[in-house]
C-alpha positions in Angstrom: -20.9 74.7 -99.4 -24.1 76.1 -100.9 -27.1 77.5 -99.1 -29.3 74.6 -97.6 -32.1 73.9 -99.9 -34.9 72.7 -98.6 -36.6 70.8 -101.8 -37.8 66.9 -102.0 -34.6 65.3 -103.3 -35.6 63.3 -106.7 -33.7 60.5 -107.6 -34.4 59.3 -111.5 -33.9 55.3 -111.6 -33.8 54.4 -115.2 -32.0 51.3 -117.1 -32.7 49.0 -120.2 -35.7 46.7 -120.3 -34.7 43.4 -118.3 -31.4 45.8 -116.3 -32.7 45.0 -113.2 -34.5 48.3 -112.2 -37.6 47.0 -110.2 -35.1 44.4 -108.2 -33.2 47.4 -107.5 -35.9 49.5 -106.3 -37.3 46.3 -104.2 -34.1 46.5 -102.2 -34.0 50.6 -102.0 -37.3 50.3 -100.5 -36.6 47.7 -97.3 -33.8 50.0 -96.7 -35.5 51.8 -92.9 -33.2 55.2 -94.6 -36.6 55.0 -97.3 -39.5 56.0 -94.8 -41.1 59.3 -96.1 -40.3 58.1 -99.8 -42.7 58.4 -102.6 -42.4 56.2 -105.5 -43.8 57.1 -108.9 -43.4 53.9 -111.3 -45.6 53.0 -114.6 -48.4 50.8 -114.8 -45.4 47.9 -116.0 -43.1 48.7 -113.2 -46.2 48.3 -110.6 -46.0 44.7 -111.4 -42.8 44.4 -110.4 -43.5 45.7 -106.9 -47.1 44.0 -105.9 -45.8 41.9 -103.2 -45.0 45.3 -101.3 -47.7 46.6 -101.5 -50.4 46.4 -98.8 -52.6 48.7 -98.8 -54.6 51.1 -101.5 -55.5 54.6 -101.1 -56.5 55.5 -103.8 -57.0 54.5 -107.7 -53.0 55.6 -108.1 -51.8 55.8 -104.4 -50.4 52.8 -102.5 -49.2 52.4 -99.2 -46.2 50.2 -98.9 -44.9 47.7 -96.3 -41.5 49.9 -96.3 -44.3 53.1 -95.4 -43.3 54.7 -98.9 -45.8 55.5 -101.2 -46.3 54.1 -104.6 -48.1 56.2 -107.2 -48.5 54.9 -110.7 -47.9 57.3 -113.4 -49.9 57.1 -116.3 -48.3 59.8 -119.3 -48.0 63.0 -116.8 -45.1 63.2 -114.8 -45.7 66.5 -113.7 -49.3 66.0 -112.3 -48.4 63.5 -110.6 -45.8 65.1 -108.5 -48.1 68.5 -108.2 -50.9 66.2 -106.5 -48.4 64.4 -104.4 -47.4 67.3 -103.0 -50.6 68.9 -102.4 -51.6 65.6 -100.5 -48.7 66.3 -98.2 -49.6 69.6 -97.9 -53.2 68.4 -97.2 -51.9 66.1 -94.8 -53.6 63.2 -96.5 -50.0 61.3 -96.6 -47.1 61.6 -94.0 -43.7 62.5 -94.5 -42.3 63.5 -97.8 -38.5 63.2 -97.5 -37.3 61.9 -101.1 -39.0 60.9 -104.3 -37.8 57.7 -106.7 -39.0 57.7 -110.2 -38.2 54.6 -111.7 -38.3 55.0 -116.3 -39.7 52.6 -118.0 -36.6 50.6 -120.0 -37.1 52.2 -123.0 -37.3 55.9 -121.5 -34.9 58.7 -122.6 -34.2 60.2 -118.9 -34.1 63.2 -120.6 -37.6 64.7 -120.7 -37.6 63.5 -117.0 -35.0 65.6 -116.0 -36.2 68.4 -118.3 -40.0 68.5 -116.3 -38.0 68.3 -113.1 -36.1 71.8 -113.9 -38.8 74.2 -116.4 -42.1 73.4 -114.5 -42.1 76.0 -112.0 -44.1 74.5 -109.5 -42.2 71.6 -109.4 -38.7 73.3 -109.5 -39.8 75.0 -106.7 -40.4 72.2 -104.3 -38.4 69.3 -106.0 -34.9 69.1 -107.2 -33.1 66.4 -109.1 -30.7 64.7 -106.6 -29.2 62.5 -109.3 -29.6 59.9 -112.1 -28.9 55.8 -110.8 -29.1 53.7 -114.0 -29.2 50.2 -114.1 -26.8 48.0 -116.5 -27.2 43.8 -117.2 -23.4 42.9 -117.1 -24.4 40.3 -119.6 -26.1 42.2 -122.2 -23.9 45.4 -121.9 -22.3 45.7 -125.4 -25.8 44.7 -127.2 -27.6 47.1 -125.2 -25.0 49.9 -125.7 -24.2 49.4 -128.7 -27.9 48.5 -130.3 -30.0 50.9 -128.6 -30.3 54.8 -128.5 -31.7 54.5 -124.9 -30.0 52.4 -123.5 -26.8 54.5 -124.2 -28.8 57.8 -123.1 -29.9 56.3 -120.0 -25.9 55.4 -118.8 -24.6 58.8 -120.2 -26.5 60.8 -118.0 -26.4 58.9 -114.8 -24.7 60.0 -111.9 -24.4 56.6 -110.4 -24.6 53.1 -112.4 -25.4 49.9 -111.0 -24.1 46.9 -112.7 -27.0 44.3 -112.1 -26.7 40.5 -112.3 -22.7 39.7 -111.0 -23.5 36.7 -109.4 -24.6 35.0 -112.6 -21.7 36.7 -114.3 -17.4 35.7 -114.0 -15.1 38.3 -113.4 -13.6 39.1 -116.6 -17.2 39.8 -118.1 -17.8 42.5 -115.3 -14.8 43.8 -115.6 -15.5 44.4 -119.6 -19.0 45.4 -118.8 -16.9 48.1 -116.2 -15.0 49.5 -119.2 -17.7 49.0 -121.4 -20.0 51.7 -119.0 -17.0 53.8 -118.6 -16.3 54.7 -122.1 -19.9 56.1 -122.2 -19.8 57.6 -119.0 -16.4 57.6 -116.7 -17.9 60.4 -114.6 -20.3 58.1 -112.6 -19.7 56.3 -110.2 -20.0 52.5 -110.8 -21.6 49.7 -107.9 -22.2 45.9 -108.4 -25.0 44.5 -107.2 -26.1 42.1 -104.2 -28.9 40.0 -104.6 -31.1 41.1 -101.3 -28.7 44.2 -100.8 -29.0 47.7 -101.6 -25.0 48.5 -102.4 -23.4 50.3 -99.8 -23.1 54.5 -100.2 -25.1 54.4 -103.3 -27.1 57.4 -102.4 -24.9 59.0 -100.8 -23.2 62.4 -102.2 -25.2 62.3 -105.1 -25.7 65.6 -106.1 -23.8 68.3 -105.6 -25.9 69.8 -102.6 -24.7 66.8 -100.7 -21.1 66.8 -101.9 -20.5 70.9 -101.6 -18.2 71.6 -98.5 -16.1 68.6 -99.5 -13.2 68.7 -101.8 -13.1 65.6 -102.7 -16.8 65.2 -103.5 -17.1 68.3 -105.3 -14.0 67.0 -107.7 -15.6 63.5 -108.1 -19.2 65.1 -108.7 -17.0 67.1 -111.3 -15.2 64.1 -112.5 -12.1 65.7 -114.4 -9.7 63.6 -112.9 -11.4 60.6 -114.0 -11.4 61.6 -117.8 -7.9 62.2 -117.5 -7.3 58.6 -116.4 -9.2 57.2 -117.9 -7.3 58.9 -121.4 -3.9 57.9 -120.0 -5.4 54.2 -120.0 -7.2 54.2 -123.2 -3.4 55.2 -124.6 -1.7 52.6 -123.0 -4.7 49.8 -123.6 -7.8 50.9 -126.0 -10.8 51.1 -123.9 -11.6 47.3 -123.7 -7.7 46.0 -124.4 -5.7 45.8 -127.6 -8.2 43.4 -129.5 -11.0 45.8 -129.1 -9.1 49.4 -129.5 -10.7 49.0 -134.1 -13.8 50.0 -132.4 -12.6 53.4 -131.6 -12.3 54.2 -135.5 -15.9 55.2 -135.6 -16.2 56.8 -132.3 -19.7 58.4 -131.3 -19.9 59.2 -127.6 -16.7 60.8 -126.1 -16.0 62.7 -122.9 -13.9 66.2 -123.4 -12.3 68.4 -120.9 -12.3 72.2 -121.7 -10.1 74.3 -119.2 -9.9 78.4 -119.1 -7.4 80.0 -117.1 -8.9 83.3 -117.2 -12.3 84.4 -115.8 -15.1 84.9 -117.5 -17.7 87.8 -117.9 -20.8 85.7 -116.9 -22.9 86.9 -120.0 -19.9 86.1 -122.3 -20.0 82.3 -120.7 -23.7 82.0 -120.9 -23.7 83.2 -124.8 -21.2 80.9 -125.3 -23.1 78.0 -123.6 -26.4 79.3 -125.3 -25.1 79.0 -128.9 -24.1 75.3 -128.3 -27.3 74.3 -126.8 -29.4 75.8 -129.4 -27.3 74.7 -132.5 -26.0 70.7 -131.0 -28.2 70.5 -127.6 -29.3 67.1 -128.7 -25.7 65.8 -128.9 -24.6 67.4 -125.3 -25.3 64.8 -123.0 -24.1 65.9 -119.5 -22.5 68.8 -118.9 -20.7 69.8 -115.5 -18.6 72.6 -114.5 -16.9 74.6 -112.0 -17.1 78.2 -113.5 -14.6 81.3 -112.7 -16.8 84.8 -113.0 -15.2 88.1 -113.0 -15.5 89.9 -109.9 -16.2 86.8 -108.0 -14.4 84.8 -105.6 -15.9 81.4 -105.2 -16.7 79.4 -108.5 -20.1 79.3 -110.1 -21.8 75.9 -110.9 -22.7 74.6 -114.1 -24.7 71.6 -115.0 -26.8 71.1 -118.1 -28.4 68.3 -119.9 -29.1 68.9 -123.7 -31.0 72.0 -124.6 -31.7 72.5 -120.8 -29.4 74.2 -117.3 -29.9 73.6 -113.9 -30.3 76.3 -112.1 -27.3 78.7 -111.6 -25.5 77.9 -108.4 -22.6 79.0 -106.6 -19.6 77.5 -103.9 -18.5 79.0 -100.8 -15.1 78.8 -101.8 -12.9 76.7 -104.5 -12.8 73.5 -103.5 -8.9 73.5 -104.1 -6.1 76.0 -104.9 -6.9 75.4 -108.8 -8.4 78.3 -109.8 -9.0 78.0 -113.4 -12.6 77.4 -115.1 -13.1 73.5 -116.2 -16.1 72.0 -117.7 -16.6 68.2 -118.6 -18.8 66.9 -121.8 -20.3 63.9 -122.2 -21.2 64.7 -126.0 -22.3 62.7 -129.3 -21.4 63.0 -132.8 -20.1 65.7 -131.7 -16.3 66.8 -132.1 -14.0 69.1 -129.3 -13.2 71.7 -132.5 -16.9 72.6 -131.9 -17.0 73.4 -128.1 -13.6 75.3 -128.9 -15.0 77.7 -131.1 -17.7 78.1 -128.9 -16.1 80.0 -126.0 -12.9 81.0 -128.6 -14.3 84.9 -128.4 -14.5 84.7 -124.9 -11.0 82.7 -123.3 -7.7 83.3 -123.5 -6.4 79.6 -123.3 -7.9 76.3 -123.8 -6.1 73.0 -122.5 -4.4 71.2 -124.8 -6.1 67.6 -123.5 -6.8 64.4 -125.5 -9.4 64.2 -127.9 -11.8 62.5 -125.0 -12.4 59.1 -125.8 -15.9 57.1 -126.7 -17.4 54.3 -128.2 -18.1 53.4 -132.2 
């Protein structure tokens, strides 16, 4: 497990215009687990939420019925958060146990999570629990395949909620299933419930909640998901035999890349340096369990385009599989190139498929 960390847990809500984000957040926020949450929305999302809210504190600060506070963000994320938590500190607000920020739909979650991680006053006091993105089953394959964000906003989630079921049969959430997956097959994927906040969806998010427990720490990784999710796009295409022409043109694909010799830490983070600065735009997500010279538990890495969390480290390996494995989520962007990045530095790469995607 890693060392308790004490920061406000930030979950990043984002999804396409008309996904369903508000309706989600209207259900997260009757959940009683919410008390001591603050919510920091924009001026379109507040309209979404005004029948919660009950009580105004001040020109950006509402009091809601579920006791979480609402603060409307207006272009500066990182104020925002600074003066929230020097009203806690001030003991002008009560508890502050977790933080939502819900995107507007057109957001790239990207400079989001960036603020989250190089502001050093908020790094300090807040970490990035995870990314829940919201998907209309209906609309799916426009939205993907029409709009920059939308795709951005699914490859970096950690947890997607398909929204809208009940007005949708079963074979068109099933394609919108596959349809998310080829994008993103490490997140996890929950239907909605009109009224209902889907069961677990918070829970094991990040890997602060999962460390201690194999299993979590491998699904938080998600290489055993790529790989079946290759062995079906084999046997099938990703959405069946009619749609596997789509693939010819492939843009977003998920790649495994496995060393079975440590590395020297600075020879790893050179490696990892040189991709970000030359293609950080086309790495997505980023996740890895890391093997360091000299070390006996793995290090953690987890990166979003140009930017790294911040280096982390297990208690132990979360099973006897000791070599280094990191997962891409990349664009445009072909395996050859994250090869040749660590080729100086590893002895062996795995000889996996060539990831999978969508044109």
């Amino acid at each position: 497990m890693l060392i308790e960390d004490r920061r406000i847990p930030v979950t990043l809500l984002t999804g396409f215009l008309g996904s369903g984000k508000t309706t989600l957040l209207n259900t997260l926020l009757r959940e009683p687990a919410m008390k001591g949450c603050a919510v920091l929305i924009n001026e379109v999302g507040a309209v979404g939420i005004d029948h919660l809210l009950v009580e105004q504190l001040s020109e950006e600060v509402t009091l809601l019925e579920s006791g979480c506070l609402c603060c409307t963000v207006r272009g500066d994320l990182s104020r925002s958060l600074r003066e929230l938590f020097m009203r806690r500190l001030r003991r002008e607000i009560g508890e502050l146990d977790r933080v939502v920020i819900e995107t507007s739909g057109l957001a790239d979650p990207a400079p989001v999570i960036h603020t989250l991680m190089k502001d050093f006053f908020l790094a300090e006091r807040f970490r990035l629990e995870g990314v829940v993105a919201t998907v209309d089953v209906r609309n799916v394959h426009w939205q993907l395949g029409q709009h920059d964000e939308a795709m951005k906003q699914v490859a970096m989630a950690d947890r997607i909620v398909l929204t809208k079921c009940d007005l949708a049969d079963g074979l068109m959430v099933a394609e919108a299933e596959e349809r998310v997956a080829a994008v993103n097959v490490l997140a996890g994927c929950w239907h909605s419930e009109p009224g209902r906040m889907p069961p677990g969806l918070l829970d094991d998010m990040s890997l602060y909640s999962a460390a201690g427990k194999s299993d979590a720490v491998a699904r938080w990784l998600g290489e055993a998901a790529v790989r079946e999710q290759q062995r079906l796009n084999a046997r099938h295409g990703v959405f069946g035999q009619a749609a596997a022409p789509a693939l010819h043109d492939e843009r977003v694909a998920t790649h495994v890349l496995r060393f079975d010799q440590p590395f020297a830490w600075a020879d790893f983070a050179r490696a990892i340096d040189m991709l970000q600065s030359l293609v950080g735009d086309r790495l997505l997500r980023v996740k890895g369990l890391v093997a360091v010279e000299g070390e006996e538990a793995p290090r953690v890495f987890h990166a979003v385009q140009h930017e790294s969390y911040p280096e982390t480290s297990l208690a132990a390996w979360p099973d006897a599989d000791r070599d280094s494995r990191l997962v891409f989520i990349v664009r445009d962007l072909p395996r050859k190139t994250l090869e040749l990045a660590f080729s100086g530095f590893a002895s062996r790469t795995a000889n996996m498929d060539n990831g999978f995607g969508i044109g």
